[in-house]
FIBA-144383 format. One record per residue: x negated, y negated, z of N, C-alpha, C in turn. Coordinates in steps of 0.02 Angstrom, whole numbers, padded with zeros to 5 digits, always signed. Each point is the difference from the previous one (the first is absolute). Example, Ala and Ser with C-alpha at 12.3 -4.5 7.8 and 13.67 -1.06 7.14 Angstrom:
% FIBA-144383
-00660+00284+00390+00045-00059+00000-00045-00060+00000 +00018-00053-00036-00042-00059+00003+00039-00055+00037 
END
This chain:
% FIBA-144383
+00086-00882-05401+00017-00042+00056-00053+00007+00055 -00003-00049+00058-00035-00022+00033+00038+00000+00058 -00033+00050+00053+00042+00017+00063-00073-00003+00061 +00028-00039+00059-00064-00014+00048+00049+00021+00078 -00044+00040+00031+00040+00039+00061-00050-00017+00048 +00020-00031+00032-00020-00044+00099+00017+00067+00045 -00073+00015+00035+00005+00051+00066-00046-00011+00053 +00013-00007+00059-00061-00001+00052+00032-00061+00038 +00066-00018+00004+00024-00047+00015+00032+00017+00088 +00018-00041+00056+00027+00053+00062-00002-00063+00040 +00014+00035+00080-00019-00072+00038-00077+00011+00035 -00049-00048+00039-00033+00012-00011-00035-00055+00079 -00030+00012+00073+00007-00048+00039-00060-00050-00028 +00007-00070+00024-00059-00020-00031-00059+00006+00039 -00053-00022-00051-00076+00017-00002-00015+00098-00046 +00072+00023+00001+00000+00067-00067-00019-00004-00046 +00010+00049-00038-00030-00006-00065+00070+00058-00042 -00006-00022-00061+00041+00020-00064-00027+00007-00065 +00003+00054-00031-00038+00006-00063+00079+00005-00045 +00010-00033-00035+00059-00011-00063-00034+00030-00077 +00019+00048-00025-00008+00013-00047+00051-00003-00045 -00015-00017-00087+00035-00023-00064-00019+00043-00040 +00066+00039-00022-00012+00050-00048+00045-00037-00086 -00052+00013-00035+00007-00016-00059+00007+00063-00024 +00066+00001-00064+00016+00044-00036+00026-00045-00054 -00008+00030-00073+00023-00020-00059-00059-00041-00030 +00025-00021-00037-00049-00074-00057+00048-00036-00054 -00040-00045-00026+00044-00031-00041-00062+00025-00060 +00054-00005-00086-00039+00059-00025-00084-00019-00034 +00018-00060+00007-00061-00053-00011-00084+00005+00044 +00052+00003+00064-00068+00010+00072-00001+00040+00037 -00050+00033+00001+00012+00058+00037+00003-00029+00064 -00033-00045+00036+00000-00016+00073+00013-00051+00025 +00001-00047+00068+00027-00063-00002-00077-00028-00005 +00021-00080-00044-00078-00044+00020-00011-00012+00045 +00072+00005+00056-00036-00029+00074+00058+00013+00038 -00008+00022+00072+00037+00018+00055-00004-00039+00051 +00065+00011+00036+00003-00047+00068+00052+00016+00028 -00008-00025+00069+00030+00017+00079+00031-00074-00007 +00072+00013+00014+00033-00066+00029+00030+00014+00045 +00037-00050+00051+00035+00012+00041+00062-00059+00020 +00057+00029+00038+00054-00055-00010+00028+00026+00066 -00002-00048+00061+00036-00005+00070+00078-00037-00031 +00014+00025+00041+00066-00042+00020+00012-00073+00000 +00040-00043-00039+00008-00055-00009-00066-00032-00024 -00038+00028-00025-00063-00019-00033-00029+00012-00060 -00019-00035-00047-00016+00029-00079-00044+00039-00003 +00003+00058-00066-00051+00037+00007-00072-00022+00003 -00046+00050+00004-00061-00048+00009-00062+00054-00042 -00030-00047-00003-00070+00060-00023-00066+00018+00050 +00007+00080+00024-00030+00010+00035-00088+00020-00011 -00008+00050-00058-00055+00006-00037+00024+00012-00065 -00062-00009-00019-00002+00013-00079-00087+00026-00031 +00023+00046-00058-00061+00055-00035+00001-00012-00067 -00040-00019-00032-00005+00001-00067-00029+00076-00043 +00014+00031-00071-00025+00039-00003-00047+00031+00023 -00065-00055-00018-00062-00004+00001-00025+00024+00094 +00053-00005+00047+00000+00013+00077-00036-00044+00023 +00003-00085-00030-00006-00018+00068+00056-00056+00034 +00004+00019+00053+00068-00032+00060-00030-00066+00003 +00081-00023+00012+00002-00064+00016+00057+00018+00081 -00017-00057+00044+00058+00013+00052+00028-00072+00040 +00057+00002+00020+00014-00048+00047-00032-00038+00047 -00008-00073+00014-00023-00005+00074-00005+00043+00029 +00066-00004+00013+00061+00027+00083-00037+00073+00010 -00022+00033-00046-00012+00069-00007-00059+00033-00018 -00050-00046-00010-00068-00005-00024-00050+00033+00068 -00024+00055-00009-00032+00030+00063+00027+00056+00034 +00070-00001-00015+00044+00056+00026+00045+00058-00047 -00008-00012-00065+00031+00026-00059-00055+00008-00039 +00025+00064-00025-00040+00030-00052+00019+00021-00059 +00014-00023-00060+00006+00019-00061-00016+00050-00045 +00005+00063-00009-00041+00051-00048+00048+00011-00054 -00034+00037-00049+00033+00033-00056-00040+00070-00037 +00046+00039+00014-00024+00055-00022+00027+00019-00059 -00022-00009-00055+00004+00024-00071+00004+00059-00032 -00034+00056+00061+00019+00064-00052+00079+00038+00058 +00005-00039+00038+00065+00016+00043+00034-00050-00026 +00002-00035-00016+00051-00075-00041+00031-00011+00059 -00055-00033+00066+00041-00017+00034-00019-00059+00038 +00028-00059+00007-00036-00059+00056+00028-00004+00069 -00045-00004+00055-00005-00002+00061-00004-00055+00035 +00030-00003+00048-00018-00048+00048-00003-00003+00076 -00066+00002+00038-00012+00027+00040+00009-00064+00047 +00031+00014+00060+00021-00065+00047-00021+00039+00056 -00052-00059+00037-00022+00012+00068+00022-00090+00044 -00014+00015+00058-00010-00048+00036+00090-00053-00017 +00036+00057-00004+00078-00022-00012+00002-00049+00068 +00056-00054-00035+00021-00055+00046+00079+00004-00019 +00044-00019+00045+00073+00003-00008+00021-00051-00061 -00039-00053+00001+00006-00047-00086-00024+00054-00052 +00001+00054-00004-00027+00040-00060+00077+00045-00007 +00051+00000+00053+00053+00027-00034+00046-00033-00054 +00030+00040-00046+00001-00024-00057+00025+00088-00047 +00028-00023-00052+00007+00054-00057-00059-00017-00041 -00042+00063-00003-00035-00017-00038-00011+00030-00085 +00004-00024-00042+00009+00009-00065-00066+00022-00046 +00013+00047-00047-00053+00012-00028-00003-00019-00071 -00064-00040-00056+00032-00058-00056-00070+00024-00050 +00024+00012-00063-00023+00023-00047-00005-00039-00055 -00045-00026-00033+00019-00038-00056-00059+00011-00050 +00057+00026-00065-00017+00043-00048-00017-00097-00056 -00049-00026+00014-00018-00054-00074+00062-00029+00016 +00029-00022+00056+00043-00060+00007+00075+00016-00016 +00005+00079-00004+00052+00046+00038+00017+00022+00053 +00051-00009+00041-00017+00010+00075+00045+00063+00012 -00032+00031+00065+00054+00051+00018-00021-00013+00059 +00073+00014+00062-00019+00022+00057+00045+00068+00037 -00030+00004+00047+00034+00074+00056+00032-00037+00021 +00044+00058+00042+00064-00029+00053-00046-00048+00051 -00039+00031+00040-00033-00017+00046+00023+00042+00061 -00045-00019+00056-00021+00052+00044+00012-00059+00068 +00036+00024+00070+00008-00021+00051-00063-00006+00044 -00041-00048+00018-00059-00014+00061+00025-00049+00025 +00020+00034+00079+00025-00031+00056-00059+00017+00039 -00008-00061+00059-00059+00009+00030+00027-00041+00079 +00003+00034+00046+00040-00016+00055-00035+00039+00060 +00016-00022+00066-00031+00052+00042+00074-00012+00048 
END
């Protein structure tokens, strides 16, 4: 099984910064790792959304909205993906979710609370 744990989540005033880290544990017995990772996020009365995204190979793709202020990593011998948020705006609160997809298998974490308020 395939288990993904969201941490680095809090409130945060804006123009802050937040580093969210995704801990990967397990595999499916086929792959050892995911082909590709990603940051989503889901406000209130609003669909989830896609915030960044990493392909094995490491390289990011990212949002408009979020392009310049988010940072995507993946650390492989920690099995873990990051996401580093600076230059927070109160439109960036949101649950944000962490999304794994094993060859068009998906898994995700609970997700993690970024509230951004002054």
């Amino acid at each position: 099984q395939v288990q993904l744990v969201e941490s680095g989540g809090g409130l945060v005033q804006p123009g802050g910064s937040l580093r969210l880290s995704c801990a990967v544990s397990g595999s499916i017995s086929s792959i050892s790792s995911p082909n590709a990772m990603a940051w989503h996020r889901q406000a209130p009365g609003k669909e989830r959304e896609l915030v960044a995204h990493i392909i094995a190979g490491g390289s990011p793709n990212y949002a408009t909205f979020v392009r310049g202020r988010f940072t995507i990593s993946r650390d492989k011998a920690k099995n873990t993906v990051d996401l580093q948020m600076n230059s927070l705006k109160p439109e960036d609160t949101a649950v944000y979710y962490c999304y794994a997809d094993y060859v068009g298998r998906i898994f995700w974490g609970q997700g993690t609370q970024v509230t951004v308020s002054s």
